[in-house]
N, C-alpha and C positions, 0 to 999 in steps of 0.2 A: 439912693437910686430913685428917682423919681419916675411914674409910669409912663411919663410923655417924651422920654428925654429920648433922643435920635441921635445916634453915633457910627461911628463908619464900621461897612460890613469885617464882622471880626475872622480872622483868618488864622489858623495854624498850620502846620507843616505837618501833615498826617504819622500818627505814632505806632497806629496800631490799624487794625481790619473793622473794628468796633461796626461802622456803618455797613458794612458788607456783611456782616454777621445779622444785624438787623432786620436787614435785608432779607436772609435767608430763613431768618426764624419766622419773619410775617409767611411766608411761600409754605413752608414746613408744616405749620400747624393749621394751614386750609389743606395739605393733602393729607393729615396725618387725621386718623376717625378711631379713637381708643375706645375702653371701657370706662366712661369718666365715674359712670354711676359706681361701677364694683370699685374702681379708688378710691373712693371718695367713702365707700362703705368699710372697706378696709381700715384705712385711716381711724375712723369713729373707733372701730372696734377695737382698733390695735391700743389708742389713746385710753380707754376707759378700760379695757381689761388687764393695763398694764397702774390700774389704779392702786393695788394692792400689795404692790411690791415697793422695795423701801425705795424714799424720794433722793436717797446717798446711791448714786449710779459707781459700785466697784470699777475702777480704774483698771482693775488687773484681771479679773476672770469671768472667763466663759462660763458661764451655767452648762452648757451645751454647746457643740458644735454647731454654728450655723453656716451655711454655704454663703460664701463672701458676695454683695452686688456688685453689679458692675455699673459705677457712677453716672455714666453716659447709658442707659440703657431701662428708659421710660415704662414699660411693658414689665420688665422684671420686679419694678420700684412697686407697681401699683399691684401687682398680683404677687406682693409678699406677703403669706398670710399671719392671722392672729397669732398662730402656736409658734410661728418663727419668733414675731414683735418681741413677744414676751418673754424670749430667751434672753434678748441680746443683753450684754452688759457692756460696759466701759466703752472705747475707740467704736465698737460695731453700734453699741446705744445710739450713740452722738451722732455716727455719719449716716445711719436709717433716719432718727430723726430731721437730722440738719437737707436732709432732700427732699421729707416733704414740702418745705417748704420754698417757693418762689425768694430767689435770694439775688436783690440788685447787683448788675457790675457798676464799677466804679467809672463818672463819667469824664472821659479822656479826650473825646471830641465832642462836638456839640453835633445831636441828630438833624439829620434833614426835614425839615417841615415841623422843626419845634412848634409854631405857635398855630396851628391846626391839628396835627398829630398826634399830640403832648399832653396828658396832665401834668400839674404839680400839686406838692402837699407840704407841708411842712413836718417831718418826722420827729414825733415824740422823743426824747429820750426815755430810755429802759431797756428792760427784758423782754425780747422779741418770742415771741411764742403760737402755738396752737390753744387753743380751745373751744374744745368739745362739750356739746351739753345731749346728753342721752340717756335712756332710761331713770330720769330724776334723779341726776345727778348732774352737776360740770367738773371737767377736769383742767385745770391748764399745764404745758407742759413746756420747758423753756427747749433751748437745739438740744441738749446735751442727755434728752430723752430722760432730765429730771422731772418730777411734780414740784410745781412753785403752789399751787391752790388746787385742794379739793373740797368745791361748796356748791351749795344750791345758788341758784340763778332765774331770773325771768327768761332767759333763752327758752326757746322750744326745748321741752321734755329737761328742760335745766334742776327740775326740782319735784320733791314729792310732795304736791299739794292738792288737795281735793277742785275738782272743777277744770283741771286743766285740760287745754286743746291739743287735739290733734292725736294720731294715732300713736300707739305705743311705744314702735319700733322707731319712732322720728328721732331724725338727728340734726344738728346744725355743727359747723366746723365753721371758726374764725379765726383768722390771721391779723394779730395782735400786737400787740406794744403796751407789759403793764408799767404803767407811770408811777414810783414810788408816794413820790412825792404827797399827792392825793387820790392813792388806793384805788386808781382807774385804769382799766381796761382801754384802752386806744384802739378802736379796730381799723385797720389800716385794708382789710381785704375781706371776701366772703368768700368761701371755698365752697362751702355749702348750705342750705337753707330750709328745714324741715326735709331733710329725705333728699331734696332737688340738689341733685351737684351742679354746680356752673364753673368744673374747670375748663369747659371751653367754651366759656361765654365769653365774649371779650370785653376788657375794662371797661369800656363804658356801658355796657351792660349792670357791670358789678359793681359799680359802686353807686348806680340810680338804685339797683334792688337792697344796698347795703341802707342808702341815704332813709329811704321807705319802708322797708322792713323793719329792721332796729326798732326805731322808736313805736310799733304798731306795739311790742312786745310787752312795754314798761321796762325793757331790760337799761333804758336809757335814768330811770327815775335812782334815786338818791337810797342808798341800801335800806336795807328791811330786812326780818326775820326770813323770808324767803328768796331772799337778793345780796347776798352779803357785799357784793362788788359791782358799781357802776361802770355801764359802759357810754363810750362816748366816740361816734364815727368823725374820724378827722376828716376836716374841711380838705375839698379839694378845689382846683380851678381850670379852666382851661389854661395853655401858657402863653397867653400872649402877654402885650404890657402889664398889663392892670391886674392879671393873675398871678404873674411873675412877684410883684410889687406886693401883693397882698399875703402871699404864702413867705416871701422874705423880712417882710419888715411890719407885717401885721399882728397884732397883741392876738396869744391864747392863752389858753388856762393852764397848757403846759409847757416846760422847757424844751427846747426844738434841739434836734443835734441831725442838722443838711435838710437838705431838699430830696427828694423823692420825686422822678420823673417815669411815669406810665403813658405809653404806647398804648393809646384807645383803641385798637383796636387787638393787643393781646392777651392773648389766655391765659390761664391758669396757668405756668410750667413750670414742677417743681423743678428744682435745683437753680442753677445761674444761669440768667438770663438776659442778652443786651436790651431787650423790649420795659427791663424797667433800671434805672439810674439812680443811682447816691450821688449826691456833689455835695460838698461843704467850704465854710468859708470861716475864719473867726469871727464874723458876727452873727452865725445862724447856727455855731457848732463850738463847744465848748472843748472839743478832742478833733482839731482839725489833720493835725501830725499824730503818728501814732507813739505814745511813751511806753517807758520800760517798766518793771515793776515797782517803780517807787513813784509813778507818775508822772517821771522827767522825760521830756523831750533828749533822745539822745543827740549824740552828735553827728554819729551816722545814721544815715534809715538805716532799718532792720528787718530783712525782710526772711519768710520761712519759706524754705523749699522741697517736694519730695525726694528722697532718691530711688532712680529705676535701677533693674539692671545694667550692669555694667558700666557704674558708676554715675550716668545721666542725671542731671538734677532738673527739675523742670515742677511748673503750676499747680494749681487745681485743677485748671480748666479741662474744658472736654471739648476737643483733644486739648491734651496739655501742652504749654511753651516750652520748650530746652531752653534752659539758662545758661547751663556750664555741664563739666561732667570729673568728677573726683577719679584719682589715681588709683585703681585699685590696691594697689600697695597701702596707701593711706585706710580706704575704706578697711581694711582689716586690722591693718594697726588700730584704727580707733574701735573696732567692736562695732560696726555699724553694718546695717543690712537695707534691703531691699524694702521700701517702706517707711524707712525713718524720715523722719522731718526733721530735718537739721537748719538751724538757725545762721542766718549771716548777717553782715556788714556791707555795703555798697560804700567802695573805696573811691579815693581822688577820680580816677578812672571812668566811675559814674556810669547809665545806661546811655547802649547809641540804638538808634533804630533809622534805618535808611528803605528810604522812598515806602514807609509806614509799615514795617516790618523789623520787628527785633532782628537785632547783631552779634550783642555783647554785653555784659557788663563786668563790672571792675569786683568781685566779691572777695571778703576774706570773712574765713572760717572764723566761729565763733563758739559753736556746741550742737549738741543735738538739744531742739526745743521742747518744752514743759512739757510733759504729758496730758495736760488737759487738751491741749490741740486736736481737732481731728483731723483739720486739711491742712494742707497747707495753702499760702496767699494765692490771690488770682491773679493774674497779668495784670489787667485793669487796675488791683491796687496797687501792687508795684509802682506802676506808672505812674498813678493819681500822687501817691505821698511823694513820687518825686519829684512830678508836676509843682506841686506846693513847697516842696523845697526851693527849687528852683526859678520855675516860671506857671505859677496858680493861674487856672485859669478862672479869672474872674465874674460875679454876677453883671458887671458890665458888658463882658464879653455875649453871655449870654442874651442880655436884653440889646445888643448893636447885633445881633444875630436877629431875632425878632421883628426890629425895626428893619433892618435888608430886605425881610421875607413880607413886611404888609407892604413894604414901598413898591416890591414887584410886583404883589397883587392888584396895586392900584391899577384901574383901565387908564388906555392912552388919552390925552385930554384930544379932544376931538375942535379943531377950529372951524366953528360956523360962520369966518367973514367973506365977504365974495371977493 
């Protein structure tokens, strides 16, 4: 894909509400005024006092009763305190964790005003995580509310070493990507920054304070007795051509798995969010289709579903999709409940969605899924891996999107002959 290349405006037949969701989230978080500070403090503390417990999250037991969140419901997330955090274990670990964090939908349309509205990045492969540096110490923690590292760090307050800045109680919180490969920290977001939360600073705030910050720290410098893990802020761009072209097909130091598109002008908002985007393609994503446990692309998608009461199967999302809905008869034959996440197939039958709004799809029953799950899929992936079965949409599509939108910016050429 070349940066200059000009193709006609790309067009699909709308699948989902994706851009009106957008929409509504940019409107949402100018009337919505939280506690970002006391989240943000929350967070820190939940992370690091949850240091001491074993980093093998039990699968099966409650330490204690904890009063279940309600996914959809921001104010509850952030005002769940330490003595809670540190009960949870297993499915409760995983889905407190997996909300703090800002978690892309899958991109199914292309947004409006991509190449002024729009970052891109090119996403690390890894283990996507928090880390906390507070009281001389860091912790990282991957969704599943395990410990992946606990080490000293250049971050603020990351370490106990004589000389260091800033007041006691500092903390900083980053939104991560650790890169195996070579032992690096990916920071992909800044949640918070000595003490200062900026989740509702909007992206392009966060990531100039990420770009600048970082490196003031040394936390950028190549480990040390006091640093045991490099970190390193992924490149971002605007999206127009030449950013598009750079984030796709430009050399880094690490393995990319898609594109990562943020809405400059949104917030921090944990859980799923339209305001930021995954797309993948086989040459920027080594797992573009999702495989089974032995690594194979099956032959159907496969896709996981909750069930509600009265047999409803339906998304993660908030609110969730109905998909289909099991016979009750069935539901007791098999021992299944309210809750389960049960795994299917997408038959010949395939998804239909009319005038951008699901229908139907063709499922057959398969099991109930692994227990390490904790949600089930979102719509957006649904769609996305069927997309790609089917009809991907491509990085062309993307960049003959781009090129539409600078052509109608151009002004009208103006004739000065008499």
């Amino acid at each position: 894909m070349a940066p200059h290349e000009i193709r006609r405006p790309f067009k699909r037949r709308p699948i989902s509400d994706q851009q009106k969701r957008r929409e509504l989230s940019l409107l949402r978080q100018t009337q919505h005024r939280s506690d970002a500070q006391q989240r943000a403090r929350n967070l820190a503390s939940s992370v690091i006092s949850l240091q001491s417990s074993s980093p093998d999250v039990d699968p099966e037991i409650l330490s204690e009763a904890v009063p279940e969140l309600d996914e959809g419901t921001e104010s509850e997330s952030s005002s769940f305190d330490v003595r809670q955090a540190s009960r949870l274990r297993g499915p409760e670990a995983r889905k407190w964790f997996a909300r703090q964090l800002m978690l892309p939908e899958w991109m199914i349309d292309v947004p409006d005003n991509l190449s002024q509205d729009w970052y891109v990045l090119a996403r690390p492969a890894g283990k996507r995580c928090f880390v906390v540096s507070s009281d001389g110490t860091t912790v990282s923690r991957v969704r599943n509310g395990s410990i992946l590292h606990h080490f000293p760090s250049a971050l603020p307050g990351g370490a106990r070493k004589k000389g260091a800045s800033g007041p006691a109680n500092s903390y900083s919180i980053l939104d991560c990507i650790f890169h195996e490969s070579d032992q690096t920290y990916y920071v992909i977001d800044m949640v918070c920054w000595r003490g200062y939360s900026l989740y509702e600073c909007t992206a392009e705030f966060r990531f100039f304070w990420m770009q600048s910050k970082l490196a003031e720290t040394g936390a950028c410098d190549p480990p040390s007795f006091y640093h045991k893990f490099r970190f390193s802020a992924v490149p971002f761009y605007n999206c127009d051509q030449s950013g598009l072209h750079s984030a796709y097909t430009g050399s880094l130091p690490y393995v990319k798995d898609g594109l990562l598109f943020y809405n400059k002008h949104a917030h921090y908002h944990t859980g799923n969010t339209p305001l930021v985007l995954i797309w993948k393609d086989e040459s920027c994503s080594q797992y573009v289709i999702d495989t089974d446990n032995n690594g194979e692309v099956p032959n159907q998608q496969h896709i996981v579903l909750e069930l509600q009461e009265e047999g409803k199967l339906v998304t993660s999302d908030d609110p969730p999709v109905p998909f289909s809905c099991l016979n009750a008869d069935f539901v007791k034959e098999s021992g299944l409940s309210s809750g389960s996440l049960i795994r299917f197939a997408i038959g010949d039958g395939g998804l239909k969605c009319v005038d951008g709004r699901f229908e139907k799809a063709d499922l057959q029953y398969i099991g109930v899924s692994n227990r390490a799950r904790a949600f089930a899929d979102s719509y957006s992936k649904i769609m996305f891996q069927y997309m790609a079965r089917h009809s991907p949409l491509k990085v062309e599509d993307l960049a003959s999107t781009i090129s539409h939108e600078n052509q109608q910016d151009k002004p009208p050429e103006v004739d000065m002959s008499d």
